[in-house]
C-alpha positions as CSV (number, residue, x, y, z in Angstrom):
1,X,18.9,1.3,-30.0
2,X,18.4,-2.2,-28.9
3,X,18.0,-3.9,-25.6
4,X,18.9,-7.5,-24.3
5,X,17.0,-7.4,-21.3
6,X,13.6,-6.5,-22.9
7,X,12.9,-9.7,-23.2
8,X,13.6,-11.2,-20.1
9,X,13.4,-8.1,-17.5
10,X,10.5,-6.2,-19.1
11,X,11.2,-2.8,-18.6
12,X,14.7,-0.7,-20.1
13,X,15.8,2.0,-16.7
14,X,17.3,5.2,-17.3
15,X,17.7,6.2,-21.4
16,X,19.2,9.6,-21.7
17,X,16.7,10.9,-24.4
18,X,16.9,14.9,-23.5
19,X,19.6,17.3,-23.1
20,X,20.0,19.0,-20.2
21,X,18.4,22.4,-22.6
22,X,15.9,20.8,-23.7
23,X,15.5,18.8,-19.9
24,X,15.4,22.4,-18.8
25,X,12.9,23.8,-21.1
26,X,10.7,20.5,-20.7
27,X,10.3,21.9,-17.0
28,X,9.4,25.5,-18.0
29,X,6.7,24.8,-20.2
30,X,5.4,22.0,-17.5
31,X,5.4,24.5,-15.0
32,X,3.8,27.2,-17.2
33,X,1.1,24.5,-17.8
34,X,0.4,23.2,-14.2
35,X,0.4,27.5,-13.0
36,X,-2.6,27.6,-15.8
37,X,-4.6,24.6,-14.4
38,X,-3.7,24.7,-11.0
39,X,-1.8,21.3,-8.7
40,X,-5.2,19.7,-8.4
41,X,-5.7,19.4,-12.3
42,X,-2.0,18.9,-12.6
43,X,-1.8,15.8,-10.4
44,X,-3.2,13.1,-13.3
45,X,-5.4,14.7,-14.9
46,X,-3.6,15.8,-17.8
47,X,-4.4,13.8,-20.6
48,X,-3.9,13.9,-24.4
49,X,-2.3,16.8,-24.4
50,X,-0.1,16.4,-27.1
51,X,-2.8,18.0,-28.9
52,X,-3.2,21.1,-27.4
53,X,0.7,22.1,-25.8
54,X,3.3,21.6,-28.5
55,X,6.2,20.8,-25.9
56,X,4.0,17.4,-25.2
57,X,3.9,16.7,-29.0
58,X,7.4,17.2,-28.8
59,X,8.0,15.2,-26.3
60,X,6.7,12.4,-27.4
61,X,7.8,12.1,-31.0
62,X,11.6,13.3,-29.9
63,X,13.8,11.6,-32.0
64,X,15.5,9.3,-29.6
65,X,12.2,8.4,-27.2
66,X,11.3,7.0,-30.7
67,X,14.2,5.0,-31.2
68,X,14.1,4.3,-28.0
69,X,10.8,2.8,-28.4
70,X,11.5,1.1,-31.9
71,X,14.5,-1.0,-30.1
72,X,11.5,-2.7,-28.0
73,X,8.5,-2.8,-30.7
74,X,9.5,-2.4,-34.0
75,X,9.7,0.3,-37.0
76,X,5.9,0.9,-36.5
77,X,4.7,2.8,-34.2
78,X,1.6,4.6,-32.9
79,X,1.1,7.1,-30.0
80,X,-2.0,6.1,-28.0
81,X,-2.0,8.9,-25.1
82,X,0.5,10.9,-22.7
83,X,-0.2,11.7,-19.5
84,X,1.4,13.1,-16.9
85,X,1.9,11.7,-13.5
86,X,2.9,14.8,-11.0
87,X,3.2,13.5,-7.4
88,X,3.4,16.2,-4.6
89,X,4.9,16.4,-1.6
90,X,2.4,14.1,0.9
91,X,2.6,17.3,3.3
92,X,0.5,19.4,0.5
93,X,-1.9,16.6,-1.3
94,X,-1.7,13.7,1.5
95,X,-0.1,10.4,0.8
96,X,-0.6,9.5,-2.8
97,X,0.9,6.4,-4.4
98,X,0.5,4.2,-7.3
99,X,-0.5,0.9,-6.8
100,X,1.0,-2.4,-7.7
101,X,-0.9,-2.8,-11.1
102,X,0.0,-3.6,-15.1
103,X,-0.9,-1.0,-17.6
104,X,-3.1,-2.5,-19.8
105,X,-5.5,-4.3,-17.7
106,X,-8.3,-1.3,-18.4
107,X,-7.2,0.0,-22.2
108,X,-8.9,-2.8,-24.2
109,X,-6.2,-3.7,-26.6
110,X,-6.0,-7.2,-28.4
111,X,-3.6,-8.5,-27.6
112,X,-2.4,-6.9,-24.7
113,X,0.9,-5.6,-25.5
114,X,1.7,-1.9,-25.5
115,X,4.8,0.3,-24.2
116,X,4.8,2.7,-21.8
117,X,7.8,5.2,-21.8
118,X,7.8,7.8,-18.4
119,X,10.1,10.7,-19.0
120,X,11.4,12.2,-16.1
121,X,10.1,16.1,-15.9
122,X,11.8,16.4,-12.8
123,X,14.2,14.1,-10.9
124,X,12.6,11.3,-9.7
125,X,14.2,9.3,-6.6
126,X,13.3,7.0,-4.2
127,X,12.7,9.5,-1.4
128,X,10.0,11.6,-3.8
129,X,8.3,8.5,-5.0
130,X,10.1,7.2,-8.3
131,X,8.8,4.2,-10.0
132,X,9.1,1.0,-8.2
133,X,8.9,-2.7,-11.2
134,X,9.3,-6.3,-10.9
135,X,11.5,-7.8,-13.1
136,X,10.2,-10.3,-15.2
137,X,6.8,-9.8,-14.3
138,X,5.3,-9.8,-17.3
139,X,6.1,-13.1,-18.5
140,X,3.1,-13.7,-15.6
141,X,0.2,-12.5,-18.4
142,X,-2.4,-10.3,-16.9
143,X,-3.7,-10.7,-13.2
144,X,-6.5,-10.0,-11.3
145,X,-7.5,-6.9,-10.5
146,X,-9.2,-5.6,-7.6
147,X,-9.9,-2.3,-6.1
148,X,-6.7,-0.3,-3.6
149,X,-7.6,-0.9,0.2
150,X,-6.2,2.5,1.4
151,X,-6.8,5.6,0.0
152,X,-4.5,8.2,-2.1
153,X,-4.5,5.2,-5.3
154,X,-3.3,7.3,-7.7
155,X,-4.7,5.6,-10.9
156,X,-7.4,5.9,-12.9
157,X,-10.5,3.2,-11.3
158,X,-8.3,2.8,-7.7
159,X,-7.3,-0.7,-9.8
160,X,-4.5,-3.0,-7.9
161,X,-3.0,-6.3,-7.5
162,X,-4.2,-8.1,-4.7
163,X,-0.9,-8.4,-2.8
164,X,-1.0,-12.2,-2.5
165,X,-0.3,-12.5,-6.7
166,X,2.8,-9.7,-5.9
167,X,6.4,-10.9,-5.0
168,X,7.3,-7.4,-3.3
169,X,10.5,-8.8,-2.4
170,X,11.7,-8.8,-6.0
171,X,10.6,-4.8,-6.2
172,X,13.8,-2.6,-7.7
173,X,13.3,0.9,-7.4
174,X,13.7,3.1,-11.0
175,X,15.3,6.4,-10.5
176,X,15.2,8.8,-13.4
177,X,17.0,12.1,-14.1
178,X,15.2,15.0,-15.3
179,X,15.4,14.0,-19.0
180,X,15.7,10.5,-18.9
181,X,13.3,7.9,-19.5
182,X,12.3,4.4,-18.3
183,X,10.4,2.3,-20.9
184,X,8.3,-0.8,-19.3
185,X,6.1,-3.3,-20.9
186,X,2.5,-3.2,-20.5
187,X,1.9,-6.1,-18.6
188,X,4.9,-5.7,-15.7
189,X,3.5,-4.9,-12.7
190,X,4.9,-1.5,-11.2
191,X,3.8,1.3,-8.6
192,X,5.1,3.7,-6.7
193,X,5.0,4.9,-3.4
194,X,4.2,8.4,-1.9
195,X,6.3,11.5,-2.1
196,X,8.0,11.4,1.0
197,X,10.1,15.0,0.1
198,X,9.8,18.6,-0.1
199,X,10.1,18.2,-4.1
200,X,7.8,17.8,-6.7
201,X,7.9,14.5,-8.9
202,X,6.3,15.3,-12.5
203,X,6.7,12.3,-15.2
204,X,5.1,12.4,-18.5
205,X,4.1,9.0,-19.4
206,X,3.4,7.5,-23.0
207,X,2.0,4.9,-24.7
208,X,2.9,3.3,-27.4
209,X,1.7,0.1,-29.3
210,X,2.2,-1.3,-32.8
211,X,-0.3,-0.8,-35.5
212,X,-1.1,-5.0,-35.5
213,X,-3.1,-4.2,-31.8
214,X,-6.4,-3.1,-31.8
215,X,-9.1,-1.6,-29.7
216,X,-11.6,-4.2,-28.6
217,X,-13.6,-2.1,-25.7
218,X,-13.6,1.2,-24.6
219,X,-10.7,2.2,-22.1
220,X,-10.8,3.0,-18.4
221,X,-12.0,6.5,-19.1
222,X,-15.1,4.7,-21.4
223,X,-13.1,6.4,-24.6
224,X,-11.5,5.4,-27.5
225,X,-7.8,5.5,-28.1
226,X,-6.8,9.3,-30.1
227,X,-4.2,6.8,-31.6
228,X,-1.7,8.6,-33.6
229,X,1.1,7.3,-36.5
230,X,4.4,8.7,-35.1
231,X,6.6,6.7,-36.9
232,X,6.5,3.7,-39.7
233,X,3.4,2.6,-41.3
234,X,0.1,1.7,-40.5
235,X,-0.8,-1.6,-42.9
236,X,-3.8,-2.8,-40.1
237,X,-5.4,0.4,-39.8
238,X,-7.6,-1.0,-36.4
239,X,-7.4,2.9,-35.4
240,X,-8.8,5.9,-36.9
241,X,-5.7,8.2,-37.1
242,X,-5.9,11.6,-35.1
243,X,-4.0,14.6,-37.0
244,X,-1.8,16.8,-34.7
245,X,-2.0,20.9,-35.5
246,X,2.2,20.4,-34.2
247,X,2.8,17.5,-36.9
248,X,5.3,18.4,-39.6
């Protein structure tokens, strides 16, 4: 796969990468998982799973979310973390939202350049609080952060743009399809806002960065990076590899 506007948007919306099975199944297992840990684990803090529920493993080394992936990076690729996102209705958890913010600011890669790919576990849409990017805006390099001035920040340290540095005029909303998937560059500024409908919005989110990045300082979570080879080679090796009990 391969495309033009990487480069000058930032981000690649809506890449049909499941069938509406496997879509289907995808949901199942999520919803298997989130009845085991309950909506208040579920919500973000289901990390690095892909190495302990197969269907997440799955997930993110599918055949075409890897292609997908090598059209914006390259034959060499490694998998850094998934995580899923799973915004409820604001009636049940309050008004949660993702502020403006770019990916990498916390993970302490050099350089900063990774890919994050969001498959769509259910139907995201503007009224349940899909993805919202600014084209381009990662041509800006990386901003100042600062902490969220209202509550319900979804992310990790309640990290956001300060508003002044964000054009919110230039926002385009990003509405997925269960079983399709946006891929955005690590340094575009994106958010979302909350879940304004009686329907669930669960995205797994993955990132992704070639083996020539490296870890400089612990992540947002004061961790290193489980970084695993999913496809390609690793000549750099800046990581040490993780195994996967799924890998075959």
């Amino acid at each position: 796969m391969r495309f033009p506007q990487w480069d000058a948007q930032g981000f690649v919306p809506a890449v049909d990468v499941l069938s509406p099975e496997e879509a289907t199944g995808s949901r199942r297992l999520f919803d298997e998982l989130e009845a085991r840990v309950g909506r208040a684990e579920a919500e973000v803090r289901l990390q690095s799973r892909h190495f302990d529920e197969e269907f997440v493993w799955r997930l993110a080394t599918h055949p075409r979310v890897l292609d997908a992936v090598e059209g914006v990076m390259g034959p060499d690729i490694l998998l850094l973390g998934s995580h899923f996102f799973c915004k409820y209705p604001a009636e049940e958890r309050g008004e949660r939202f993702v502020a403006w913010h770019q990916d990498v600011t916390y993970w302490g890669l050099e350089p900063p350049f990774a890919v994050s790919a969001w498959i769509a576990i259910d139907d995201a849409d503007e009224e349940n609080g899909c993805m919202r990017v600014i084209p381009g805006s990662h041509r800006l390099g990386l901003l100042t952060h600062a902490k969220a001035g209202q509550p319900g920040n979804l992310l990790s340290v309640n990290q956001a743009v300060p508003a002044e540095l964000v054009d919110e005029a230039r926002a385009v909303s990003v509405p997925l399809r269960a079983g399709q998937m946006s891929l955005h560059h690590g340094v575009l500024l994106h958010a979302s806002l909350p879940n304004r409908s009686t329907r669930r919005r669960c995205g797994l989110t993955l990132r992704y960065v070639p083996p020539r990045v490296k870890q400089v300082a612990v992540n947002s979570l004061g961790e290193a990076w489980p970084a695993v080879l999913v496809r390609g080679q690793d000549r750099y090796r800046h990581f040490p590899l993780r195994e996967v009990a799924w890998a075959s």
